[in-house]
C-alpha positions as CSV (number, residue, x, y, z in Angstrom):
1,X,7.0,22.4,4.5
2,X,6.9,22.4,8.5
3,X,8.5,20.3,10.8
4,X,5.8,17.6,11.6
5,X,5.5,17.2,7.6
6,X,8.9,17.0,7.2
7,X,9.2,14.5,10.3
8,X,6.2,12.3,8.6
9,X,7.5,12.0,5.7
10,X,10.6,11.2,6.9
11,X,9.1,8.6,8.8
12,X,7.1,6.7,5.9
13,X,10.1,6.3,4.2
14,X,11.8,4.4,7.0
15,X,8.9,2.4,7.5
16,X,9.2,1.8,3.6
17,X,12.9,0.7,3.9
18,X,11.8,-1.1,7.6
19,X,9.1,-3.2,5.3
20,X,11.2,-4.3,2.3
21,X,14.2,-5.4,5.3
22,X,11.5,-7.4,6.7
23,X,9.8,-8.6,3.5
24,X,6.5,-7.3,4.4
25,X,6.4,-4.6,1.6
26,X,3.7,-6.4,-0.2
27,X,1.1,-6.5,2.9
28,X,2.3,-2.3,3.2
29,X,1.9,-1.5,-0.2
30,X,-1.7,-3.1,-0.1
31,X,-2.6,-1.1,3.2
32,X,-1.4,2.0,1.1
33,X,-3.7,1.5,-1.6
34,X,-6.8,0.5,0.6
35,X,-6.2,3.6,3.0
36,X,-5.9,5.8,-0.4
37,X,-8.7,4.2,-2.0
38,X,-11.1,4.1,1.4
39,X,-10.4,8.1,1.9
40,X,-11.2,9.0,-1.5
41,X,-14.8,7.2,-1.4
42,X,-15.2,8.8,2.0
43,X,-14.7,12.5,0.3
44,X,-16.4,11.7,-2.2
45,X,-19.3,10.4,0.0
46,X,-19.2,13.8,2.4
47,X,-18.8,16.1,-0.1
């Protein structure tokens, strides 16, 4: 794994632990799943 990987994913996590602090996780876990559900359609459209 390279540095910028290692530096994202590092970074999601935080923003994880930033949410649930904050009491937003709900609204970030439902951006999760619409980003992950709007990029498979898209590959799945251009493939």
């Amino acid at each position: 794994m390279g540095l910028k990987s290692s530096l994202y994913k590092f970074l999601r996590i935080w923003n994880d632990v930033d949410a649930v602090r904050k009491g937003r996780a709900g609204k970030r876990i439902g951006r999760r799943a619409a980003g992950k559900a709007t990029g498979k359609a898209l590959k799945k459209l251009f493939k």
